[in-house]
N, C-alpha and C positions, 0 to 999 in steps of 0.2 A: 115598630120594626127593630129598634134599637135593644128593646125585649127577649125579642124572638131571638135576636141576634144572641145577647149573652147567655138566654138560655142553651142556646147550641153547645156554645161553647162552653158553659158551667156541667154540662152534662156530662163530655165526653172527659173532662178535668175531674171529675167524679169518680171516672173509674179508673183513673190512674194510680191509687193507693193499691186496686188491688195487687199488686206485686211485682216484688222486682227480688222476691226471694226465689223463686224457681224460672230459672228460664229454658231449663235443659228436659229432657226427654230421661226415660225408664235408665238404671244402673250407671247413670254417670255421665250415658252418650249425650249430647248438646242435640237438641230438637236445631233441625237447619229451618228455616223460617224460607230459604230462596230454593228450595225443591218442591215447594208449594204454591199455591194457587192461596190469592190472597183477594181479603172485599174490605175495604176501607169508606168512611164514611168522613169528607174531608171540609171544614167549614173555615171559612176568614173574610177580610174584610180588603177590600182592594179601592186603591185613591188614584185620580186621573194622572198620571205623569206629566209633570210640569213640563212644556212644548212639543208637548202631543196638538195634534192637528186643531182638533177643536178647542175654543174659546172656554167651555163651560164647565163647569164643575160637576164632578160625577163622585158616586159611591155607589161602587158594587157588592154585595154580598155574595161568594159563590158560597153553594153546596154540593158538593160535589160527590158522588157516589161514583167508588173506583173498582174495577178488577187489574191486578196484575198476577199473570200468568208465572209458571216456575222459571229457573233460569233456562236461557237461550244458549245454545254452546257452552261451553266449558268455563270452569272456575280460573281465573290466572291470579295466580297470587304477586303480592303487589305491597310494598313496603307493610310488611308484616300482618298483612292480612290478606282479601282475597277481591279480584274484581268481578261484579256479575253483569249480566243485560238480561233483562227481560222486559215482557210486553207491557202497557200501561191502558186501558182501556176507561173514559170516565163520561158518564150521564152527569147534564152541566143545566144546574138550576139556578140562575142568578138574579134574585130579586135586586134591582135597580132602588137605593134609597136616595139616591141624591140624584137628581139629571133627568131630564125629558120623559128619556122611555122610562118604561117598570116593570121591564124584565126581561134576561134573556137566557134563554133553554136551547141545546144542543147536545154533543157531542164531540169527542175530539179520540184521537188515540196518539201515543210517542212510546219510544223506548227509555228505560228508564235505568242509567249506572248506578251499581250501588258498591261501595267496599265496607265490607263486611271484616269486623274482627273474626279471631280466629273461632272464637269460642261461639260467636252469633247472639252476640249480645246490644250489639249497638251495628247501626251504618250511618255513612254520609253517602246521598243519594243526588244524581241531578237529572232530570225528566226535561222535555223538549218534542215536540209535536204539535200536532195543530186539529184541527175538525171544521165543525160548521153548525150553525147554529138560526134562531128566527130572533126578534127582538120589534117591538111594537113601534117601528119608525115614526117619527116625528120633524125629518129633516124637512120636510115641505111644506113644515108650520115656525117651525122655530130653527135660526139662523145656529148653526154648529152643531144643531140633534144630526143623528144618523137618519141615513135619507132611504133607507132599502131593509128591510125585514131580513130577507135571507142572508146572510152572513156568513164570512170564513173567520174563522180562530186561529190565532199560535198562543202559544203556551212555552215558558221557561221557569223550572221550579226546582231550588234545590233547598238542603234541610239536614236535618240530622235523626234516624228514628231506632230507638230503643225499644228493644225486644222484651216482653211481659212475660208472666207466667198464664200459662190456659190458651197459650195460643194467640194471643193477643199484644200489639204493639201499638206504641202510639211516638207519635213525629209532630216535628214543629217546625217548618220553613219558611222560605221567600217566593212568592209565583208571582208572576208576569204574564198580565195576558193583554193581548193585541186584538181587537175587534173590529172590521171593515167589510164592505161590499167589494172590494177589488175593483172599484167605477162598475162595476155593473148597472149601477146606476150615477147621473153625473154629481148627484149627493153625496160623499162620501166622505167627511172629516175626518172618520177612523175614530177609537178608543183605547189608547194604551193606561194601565195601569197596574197598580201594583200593589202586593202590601204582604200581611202575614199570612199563614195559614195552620190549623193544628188539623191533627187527623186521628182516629181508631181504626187498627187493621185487626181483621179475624183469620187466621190464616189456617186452613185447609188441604 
């Protein structure tokens, strides 16, 4: 697992050399990166939050496959650059390597700030929203597992992400994800954790 894992991430660190010599578009104009529709393919490693509900010790791996949409309303400009929103859409693969269950797959969607320099070369980004998700319960065998398959999410994630040449960007943040039944069932420790994440965006 721990394989798979560095491979993820040695890969997408691979294509990072490709460029940080053109980041602009035809005669000069700056390609804008947030008028477009963007597909990100985002992998990290996430640890239980120390007094989070449950006792036991967990490691999550997400993978995370993302669309965010062009921006939302208007551009406002904002200490020397510019503020956006747009949509944040992500298919959520999270093999489980540490903890009970071994796996949890869902879904979530948030809106995501970003301020963008002028030129569009770099942003600082924060994301927040939630989904829902299944995960192979285990709480009605083992004392602090999650006790309900079906699942609600929240999500907080911010970062910093530099814009490439060909259309491509790559980002490196902090995410936070929160995992419970809501007591739908009376099993319910919940799982907060946290940790890094890198990403490759294609944008379109």
């Amino acid at each position: 697992m721990r394989a798979l894992r560095l491979a993820s991430l040695c890969s997408m660190l691979a294509l990072v050399p490709l460029a940080f010599a053109d980041g602009g578009g035809s005669a000069g104009v700056p390609y804008d990166p947030t008028q477009h529709w963007e597909i990100d393919y985002e992998s990290g490693v996430l640890w239980r939050v120390t007094g989070s509900a449950t006792p036991l010790s967990y490691t999550v791996l997400p993978q995370l496959l993302t669309v965010k949409s062009p921006l939302v309303g208007t551009v406002r400009p904002f200490f020397g650059g510019d503020l956006v929103i747009r949509n944040r859409f992500s298919l959520l693969g999270e093999p489980i390597a540490v903890g009970p269950e071994h796996h949890f797959v869902g879904g979530s969607a948030s809106g995501i700030l970003e301020w963008w320099d002028v030129r569009r070369t770099h942003c600082l980004f924060f994301a927040s929203g939630g989904g829902i998700g299944w995960l192979d319960s285990k709480g009605h065998e083992i004392k602090g597992a999650q006790g309900e398959d079906f699942n609600l999410n929240w999500l907080a994630y911010a970062g910093v992400r530099i814009f490439l040449r060909n259309r491509l960007s790559a980002s490196a943040g902090a995410y936070f994800q929160h995992v419970s039944n809501r007591y739908m069932n009376r099993v319910n420790p919940g799982l907060n954790a946290a940790g890094p994440m890198l990403s490759l965006g294609w944008h379109f």
